[in-house]
Structures are given as C-alpha cells and as structure tokens.
Backbone as XML, in Angstrom:
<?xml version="1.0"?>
<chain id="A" units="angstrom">
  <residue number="1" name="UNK">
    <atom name="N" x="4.346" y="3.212" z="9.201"/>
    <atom name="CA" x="4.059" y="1.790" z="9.337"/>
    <atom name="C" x="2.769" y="1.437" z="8.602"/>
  </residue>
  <residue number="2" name="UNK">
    <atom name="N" x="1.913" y="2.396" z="8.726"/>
    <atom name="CA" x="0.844" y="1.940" z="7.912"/>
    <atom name="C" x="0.921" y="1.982" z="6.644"/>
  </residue>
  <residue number="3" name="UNK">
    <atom name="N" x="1.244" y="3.002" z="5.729"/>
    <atom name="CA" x="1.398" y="3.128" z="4.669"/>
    <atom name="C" x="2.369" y="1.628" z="3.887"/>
  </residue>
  <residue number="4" name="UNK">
    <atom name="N" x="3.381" y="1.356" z="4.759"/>
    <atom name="CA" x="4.084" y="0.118" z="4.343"/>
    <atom name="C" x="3.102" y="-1.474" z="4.336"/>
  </residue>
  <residue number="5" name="UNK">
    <atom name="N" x="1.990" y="-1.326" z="5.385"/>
    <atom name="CA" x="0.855" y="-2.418" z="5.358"/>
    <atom name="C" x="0.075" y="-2.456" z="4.617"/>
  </residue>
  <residue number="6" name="UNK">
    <atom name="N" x="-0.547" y="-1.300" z="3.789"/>
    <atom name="CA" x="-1.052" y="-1.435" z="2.537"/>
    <atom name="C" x="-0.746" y="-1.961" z="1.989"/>
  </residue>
  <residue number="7" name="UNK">
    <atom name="N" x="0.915" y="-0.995" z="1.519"/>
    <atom name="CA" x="1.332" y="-1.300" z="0.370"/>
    <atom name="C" x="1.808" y="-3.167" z="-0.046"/>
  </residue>
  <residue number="8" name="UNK">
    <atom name="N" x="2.315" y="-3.593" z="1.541"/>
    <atom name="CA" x="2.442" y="-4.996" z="1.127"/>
    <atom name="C" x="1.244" y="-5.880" z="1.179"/>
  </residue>
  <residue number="9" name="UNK">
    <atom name="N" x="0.297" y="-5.101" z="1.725"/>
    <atom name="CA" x="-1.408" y="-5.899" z="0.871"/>
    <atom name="C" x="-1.517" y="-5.806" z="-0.280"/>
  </residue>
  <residue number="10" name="UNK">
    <atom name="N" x="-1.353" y="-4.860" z="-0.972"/>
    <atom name="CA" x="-1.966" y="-4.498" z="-2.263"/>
    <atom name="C" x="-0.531" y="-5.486" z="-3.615"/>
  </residue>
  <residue number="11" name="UNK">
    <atom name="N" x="0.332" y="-5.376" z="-2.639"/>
    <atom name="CA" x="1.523" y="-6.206" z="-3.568"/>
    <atom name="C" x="1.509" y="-7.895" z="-3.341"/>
  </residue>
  <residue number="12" name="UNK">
    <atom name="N" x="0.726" y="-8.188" z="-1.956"/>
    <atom name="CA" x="0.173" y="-9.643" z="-1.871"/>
    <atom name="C" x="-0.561" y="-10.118" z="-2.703"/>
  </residue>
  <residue number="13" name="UNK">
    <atom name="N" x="-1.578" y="-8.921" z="-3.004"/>
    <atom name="CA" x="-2.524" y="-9.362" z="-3.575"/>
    <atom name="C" x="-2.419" y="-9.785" z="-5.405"/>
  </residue>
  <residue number="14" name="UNK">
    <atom name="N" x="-1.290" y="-8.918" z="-5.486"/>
    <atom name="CA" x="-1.272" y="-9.061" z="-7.558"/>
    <atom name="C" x="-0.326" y="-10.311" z="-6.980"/>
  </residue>
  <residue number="15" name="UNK">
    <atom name="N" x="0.335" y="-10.623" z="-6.282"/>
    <atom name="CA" x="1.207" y="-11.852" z="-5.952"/>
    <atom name="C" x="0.604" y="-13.203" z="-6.303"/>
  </residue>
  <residue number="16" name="UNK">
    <atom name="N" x="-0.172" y="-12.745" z="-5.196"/>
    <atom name="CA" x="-1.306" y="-13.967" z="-4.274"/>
    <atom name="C" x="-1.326" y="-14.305" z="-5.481"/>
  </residue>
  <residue number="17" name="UNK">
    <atom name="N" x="-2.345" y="-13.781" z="-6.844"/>
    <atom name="CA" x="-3.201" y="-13.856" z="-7.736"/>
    <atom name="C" x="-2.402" y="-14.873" z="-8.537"/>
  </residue>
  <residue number="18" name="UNK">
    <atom name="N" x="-1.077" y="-14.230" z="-9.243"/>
    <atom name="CA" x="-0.372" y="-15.105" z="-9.932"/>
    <atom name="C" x="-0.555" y="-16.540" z="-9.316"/>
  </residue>
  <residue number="19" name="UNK">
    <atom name="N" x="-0.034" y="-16.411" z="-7.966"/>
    <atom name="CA" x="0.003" y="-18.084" z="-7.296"/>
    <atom name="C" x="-0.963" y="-18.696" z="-7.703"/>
  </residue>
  <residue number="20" name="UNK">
    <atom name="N" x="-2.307" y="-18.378" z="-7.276"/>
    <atom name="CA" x="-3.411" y="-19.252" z="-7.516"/>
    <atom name="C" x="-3.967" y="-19.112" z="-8.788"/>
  </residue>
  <residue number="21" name="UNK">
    <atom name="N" x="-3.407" y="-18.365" z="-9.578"/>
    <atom name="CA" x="-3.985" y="-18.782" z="-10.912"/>
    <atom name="C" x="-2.999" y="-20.314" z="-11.716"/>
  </residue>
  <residue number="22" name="UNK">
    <atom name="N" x="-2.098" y="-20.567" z="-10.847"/>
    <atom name="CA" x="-1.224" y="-21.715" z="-11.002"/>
    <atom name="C" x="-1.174" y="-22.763" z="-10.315"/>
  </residue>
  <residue number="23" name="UNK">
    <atom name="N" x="-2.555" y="-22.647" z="-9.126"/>
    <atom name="CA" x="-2.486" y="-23.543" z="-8.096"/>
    <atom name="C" x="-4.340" y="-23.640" z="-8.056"/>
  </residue>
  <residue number="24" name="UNK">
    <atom name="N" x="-4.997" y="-23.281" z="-8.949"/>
    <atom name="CA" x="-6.909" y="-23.508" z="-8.601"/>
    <atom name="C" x="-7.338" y="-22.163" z="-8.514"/>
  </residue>
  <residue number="25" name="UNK">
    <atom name="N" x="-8.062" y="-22.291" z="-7.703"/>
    <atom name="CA" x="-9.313" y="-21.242" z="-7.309"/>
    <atom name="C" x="-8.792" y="-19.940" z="-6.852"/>
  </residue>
  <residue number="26" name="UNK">
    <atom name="N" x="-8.156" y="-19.081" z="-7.702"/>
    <atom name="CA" x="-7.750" y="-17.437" z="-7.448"/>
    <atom name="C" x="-8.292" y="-16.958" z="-6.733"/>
  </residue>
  <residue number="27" name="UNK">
    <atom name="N" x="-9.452" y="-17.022" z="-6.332"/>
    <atom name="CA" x="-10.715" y="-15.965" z="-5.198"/>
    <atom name="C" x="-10.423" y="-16.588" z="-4.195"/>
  </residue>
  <residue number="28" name="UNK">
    <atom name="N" x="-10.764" y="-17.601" z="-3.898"/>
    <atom name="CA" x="-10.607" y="-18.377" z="-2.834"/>
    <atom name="C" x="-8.898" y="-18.324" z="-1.970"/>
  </residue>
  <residue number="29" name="UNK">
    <atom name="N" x="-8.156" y="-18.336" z="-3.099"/>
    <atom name="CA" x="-6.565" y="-18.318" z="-2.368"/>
    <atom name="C" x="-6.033" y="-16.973" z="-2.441"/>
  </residue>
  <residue number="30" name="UNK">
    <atom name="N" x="-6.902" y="-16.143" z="-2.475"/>
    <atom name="CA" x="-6.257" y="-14.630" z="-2.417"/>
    <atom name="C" x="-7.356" y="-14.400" z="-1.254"/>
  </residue>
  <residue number="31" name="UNK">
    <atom name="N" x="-8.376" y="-14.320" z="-0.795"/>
    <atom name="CA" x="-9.112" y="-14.350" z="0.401"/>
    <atom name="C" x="-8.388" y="-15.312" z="1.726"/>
  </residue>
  <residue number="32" name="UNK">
    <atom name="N" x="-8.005" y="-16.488" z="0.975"/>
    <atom name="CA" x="-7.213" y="-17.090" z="2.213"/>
    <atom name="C" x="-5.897" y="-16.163" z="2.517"/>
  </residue>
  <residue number="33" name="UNK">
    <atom name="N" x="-5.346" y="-15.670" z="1.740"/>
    <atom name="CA" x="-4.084" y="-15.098" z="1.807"/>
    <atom name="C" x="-4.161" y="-13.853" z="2.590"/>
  </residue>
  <residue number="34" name="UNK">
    <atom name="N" x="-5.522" y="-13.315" z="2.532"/>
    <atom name="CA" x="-5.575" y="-12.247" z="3.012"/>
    <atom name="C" x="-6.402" y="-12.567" z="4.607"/>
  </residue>
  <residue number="35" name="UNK">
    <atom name="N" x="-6.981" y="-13.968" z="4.990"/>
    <atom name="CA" x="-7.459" y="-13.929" z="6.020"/>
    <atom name="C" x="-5.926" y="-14.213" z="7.014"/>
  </residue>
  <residue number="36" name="UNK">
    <atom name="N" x="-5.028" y="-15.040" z="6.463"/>
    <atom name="CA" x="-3.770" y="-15.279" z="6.847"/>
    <atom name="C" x="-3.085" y="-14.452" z="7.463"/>
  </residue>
  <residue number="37" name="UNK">
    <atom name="N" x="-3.261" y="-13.180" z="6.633"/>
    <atom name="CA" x="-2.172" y="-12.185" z="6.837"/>
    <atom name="C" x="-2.488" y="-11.345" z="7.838"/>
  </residue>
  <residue number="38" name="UNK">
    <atom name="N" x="-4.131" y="-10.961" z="7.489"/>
    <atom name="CA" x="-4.692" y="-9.521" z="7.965"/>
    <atom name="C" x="-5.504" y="-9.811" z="9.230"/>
  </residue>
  <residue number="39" name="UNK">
    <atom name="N" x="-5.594" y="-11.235" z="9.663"/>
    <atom name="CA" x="-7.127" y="-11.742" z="10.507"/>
    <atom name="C" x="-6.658" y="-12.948" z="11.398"/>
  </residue>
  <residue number="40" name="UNK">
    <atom name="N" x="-5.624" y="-13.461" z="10.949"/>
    <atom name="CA" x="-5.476" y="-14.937" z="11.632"/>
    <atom name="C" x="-3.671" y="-14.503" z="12.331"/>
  </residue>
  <residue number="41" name="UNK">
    <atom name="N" x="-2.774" y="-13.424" z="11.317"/>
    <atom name="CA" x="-1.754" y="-13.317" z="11.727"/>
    <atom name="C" x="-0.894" y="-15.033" z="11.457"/>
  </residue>
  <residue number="42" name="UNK">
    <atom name="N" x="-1.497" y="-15.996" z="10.705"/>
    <atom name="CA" x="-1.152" y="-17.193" z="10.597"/>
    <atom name="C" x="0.408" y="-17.529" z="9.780"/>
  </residue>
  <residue number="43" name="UNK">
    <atom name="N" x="1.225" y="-17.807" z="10.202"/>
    <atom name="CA" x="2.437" y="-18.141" z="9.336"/>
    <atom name="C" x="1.930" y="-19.405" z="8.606"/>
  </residue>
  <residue number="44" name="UNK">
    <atom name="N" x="1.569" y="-20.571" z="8.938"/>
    <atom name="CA" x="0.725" y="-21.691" z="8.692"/>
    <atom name="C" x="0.309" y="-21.287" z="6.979"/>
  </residue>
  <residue number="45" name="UNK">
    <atom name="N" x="-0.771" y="-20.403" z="7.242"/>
    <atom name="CA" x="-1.962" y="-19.660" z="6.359"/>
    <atom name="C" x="-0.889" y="-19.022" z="5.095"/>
  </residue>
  <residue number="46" name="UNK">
    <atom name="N" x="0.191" y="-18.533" z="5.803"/>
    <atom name="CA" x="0.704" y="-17.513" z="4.888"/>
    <atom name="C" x="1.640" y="-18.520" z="4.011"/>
  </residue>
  <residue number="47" name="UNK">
    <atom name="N" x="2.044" y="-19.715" z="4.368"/>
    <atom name="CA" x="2.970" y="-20.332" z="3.923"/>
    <atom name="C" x="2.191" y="-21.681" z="3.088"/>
  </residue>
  <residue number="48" name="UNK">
    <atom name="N" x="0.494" y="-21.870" z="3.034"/>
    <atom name="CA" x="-0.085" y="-22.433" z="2.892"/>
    <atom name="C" x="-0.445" y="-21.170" z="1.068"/>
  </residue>
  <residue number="49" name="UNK">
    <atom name="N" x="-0.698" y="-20.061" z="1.385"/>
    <atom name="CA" x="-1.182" y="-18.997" z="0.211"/>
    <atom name="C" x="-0.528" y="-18.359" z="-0.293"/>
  </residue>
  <residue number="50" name="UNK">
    <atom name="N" x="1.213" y="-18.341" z="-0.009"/>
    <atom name="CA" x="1.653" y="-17.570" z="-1.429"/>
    <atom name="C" x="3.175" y="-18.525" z="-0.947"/>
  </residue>
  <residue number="51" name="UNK">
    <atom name="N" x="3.180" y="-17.947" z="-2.760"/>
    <atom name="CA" x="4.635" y="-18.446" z="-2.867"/>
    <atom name="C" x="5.788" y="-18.099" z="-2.709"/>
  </residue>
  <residue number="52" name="UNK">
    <atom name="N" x="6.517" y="-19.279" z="-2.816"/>
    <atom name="CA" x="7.554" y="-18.768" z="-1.807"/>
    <atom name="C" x="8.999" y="-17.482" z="-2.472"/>
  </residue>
  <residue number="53" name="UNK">
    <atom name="N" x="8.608" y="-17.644" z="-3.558"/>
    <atom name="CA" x="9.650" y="-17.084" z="-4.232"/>
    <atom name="C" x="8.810" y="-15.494" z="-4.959"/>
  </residue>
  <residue number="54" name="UNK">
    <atom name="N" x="7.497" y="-15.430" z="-3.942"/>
    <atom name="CA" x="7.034" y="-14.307" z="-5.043"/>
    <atom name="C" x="8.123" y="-12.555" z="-4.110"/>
  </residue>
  <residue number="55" name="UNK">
    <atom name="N" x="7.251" y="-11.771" z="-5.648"/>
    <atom name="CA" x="8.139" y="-10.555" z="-5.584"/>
    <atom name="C" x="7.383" y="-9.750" z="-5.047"/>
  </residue>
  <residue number="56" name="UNK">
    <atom name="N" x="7.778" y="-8.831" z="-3.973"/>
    <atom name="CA" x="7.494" y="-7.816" z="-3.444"/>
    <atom name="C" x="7.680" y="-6.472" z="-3.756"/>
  </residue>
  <residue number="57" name="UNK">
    <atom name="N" x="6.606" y="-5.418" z="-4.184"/>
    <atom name="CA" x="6.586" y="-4.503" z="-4.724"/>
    <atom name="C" x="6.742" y="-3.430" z="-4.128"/>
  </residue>
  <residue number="58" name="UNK">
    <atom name="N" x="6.954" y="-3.463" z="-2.800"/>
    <atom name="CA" x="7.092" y="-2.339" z="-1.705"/>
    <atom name="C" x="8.372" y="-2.101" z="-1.463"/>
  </residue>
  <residue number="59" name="UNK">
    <atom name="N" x="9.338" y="-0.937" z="-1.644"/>
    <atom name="CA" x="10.891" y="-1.146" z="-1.614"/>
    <atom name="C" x="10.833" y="-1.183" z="-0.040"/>
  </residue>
  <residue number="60" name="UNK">
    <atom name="N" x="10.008" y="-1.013" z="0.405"/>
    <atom name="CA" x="10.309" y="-1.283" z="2.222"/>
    <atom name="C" x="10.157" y="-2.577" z="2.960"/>
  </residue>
  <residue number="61" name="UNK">
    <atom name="N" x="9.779" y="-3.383" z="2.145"/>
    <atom name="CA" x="9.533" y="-5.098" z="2.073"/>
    <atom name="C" x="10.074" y="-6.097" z="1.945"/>
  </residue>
  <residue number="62" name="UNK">
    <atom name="N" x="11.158" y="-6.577" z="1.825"/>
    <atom name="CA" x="11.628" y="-7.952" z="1.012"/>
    <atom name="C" x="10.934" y="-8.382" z="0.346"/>
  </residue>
  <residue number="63" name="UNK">
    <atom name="N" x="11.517" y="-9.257" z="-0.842"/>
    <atom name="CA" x="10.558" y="-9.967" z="-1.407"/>
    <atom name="C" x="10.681" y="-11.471" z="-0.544"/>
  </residue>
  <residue number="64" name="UNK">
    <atom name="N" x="9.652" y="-12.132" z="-1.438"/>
    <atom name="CA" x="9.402" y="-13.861" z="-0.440"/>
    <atom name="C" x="8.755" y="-13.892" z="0.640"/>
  </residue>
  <residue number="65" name="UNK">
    <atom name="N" x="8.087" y="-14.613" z="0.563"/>
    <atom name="CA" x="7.023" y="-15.492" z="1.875"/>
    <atom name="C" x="7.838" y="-15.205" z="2.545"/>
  </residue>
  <residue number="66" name="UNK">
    <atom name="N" x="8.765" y="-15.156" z="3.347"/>
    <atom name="CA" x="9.323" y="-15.401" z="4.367"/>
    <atom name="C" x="9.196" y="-13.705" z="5.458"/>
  </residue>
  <residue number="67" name="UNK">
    <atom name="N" x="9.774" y="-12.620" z="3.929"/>
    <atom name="CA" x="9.531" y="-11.803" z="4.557"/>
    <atom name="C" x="8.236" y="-11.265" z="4.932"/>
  </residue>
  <residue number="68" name="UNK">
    <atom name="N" x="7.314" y="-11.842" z="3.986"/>
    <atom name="CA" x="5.863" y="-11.599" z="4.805"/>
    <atom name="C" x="5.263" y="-12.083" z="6.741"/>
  </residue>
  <residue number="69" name="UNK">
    <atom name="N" x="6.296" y="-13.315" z="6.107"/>
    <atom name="CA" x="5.566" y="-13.907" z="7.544"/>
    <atom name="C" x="7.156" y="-12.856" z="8.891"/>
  </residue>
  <residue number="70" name="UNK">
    <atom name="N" x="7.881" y="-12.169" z="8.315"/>
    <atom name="CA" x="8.513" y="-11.507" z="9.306"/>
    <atom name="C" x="7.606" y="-10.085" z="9.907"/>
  </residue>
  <residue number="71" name="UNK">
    <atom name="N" x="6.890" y="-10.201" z="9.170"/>
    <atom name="CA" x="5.658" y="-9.077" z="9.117"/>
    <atom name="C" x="4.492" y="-9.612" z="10.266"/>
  </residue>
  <residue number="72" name="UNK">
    <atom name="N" x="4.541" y="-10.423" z="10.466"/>
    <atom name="CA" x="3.458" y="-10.985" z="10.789"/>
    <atom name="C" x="2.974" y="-10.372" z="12.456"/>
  </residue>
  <residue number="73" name="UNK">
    <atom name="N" x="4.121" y="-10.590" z="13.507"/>
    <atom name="CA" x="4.102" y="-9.669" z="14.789"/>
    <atom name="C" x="3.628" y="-8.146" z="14.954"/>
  </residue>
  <residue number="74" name="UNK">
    <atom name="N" x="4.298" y="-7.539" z="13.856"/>
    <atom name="CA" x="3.872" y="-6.061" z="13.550"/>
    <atom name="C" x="2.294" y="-6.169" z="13.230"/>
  </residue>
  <residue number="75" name="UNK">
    <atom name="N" x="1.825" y="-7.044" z="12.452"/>
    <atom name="CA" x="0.673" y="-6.549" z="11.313"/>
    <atom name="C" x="-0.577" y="-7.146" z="13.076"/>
  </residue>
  <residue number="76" name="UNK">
    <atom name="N" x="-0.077" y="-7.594" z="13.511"/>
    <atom name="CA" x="-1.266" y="-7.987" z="14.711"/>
    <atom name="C" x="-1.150" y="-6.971" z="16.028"/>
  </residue>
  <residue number="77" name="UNK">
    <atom name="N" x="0.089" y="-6.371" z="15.876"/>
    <atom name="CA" x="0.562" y="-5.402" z="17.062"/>
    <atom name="C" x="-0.101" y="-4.217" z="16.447"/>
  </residue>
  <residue number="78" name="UNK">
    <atom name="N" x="-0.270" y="-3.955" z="15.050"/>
    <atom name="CA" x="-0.767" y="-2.482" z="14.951"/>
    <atom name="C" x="-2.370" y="-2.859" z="14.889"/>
  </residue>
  <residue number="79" name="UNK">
    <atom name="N" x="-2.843" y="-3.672" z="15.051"/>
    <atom name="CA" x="-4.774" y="-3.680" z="15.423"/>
    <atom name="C" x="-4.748" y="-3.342" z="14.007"/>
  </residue>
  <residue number="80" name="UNK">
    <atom name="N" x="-4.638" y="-3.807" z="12.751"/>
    <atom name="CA" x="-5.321" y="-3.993" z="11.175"/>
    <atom name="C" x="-6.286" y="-4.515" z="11.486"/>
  </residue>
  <residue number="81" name="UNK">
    <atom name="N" x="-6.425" y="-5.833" z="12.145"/>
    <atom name="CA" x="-7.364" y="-6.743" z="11.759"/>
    <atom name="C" x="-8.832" y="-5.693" z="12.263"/>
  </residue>
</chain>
C-alpha cells in the first residue's frame, strides 16, 4: 500500500505540473494538489488541482481525478499525512 502512495504522488505530481502550467501558477497548484491529497484528504481540493482527464503512471492506479479522489479514504486511513 505504501509503495502504491508514492508512486501515485510522484505521478500527481508530473500530472499536477502539466495542469498548472495550463491553468497559472505551477508551484502554487502542485502544492495545492499535494495539500489536497496528502493533508486535507479533500475531494473539493483534488477536483479543484488536477485534471480531470490526467494520466496515471502507476499500473496499480487508474488514470483520472476520479480515481485519485477513490484514493482518498485509504490515503487518510494509512496516517501519510
């Protein structure tokens, strides 16, 4: 389980990046993306910082927002934050 929470951080993150280099301030919306995910557990946050159609690089993942935010119960149940 952990190894799969990295990996869909580290695949948020080249995600995230694309998004906000198409939407403003890259630092700022890859920090939100990651307070979303990793700190707030926010679907809100998560659906506010990436897009919806991005690709997921983890074959244990879906791709799309959606399956991130199916992540979201787990990623607060295993104490990341």
């Amino acid at each position: 389980m952990q190894k799969t929470l990295l990996a869909a951080a580290a695949a948020t993150l080249l995600t995230t990046t694309a998004y906000a280099e198409s939407h403003g301030d890259a630092k700022a919306t890859e920090l939100a993306a990651f307070q979303a995910l990793f700190t707030d557990f926010s679907e809100e946050g998560v659906r506010a910082t990436i897009a919806e159609d991005f690709t997921q690089h983890n074959p244990m993942v879906s791709d799309g927002r959606d399956a991130l935010i199916g992540l979201l119960p787990g990623l607060q149940a295993s104490g990341i934050a």
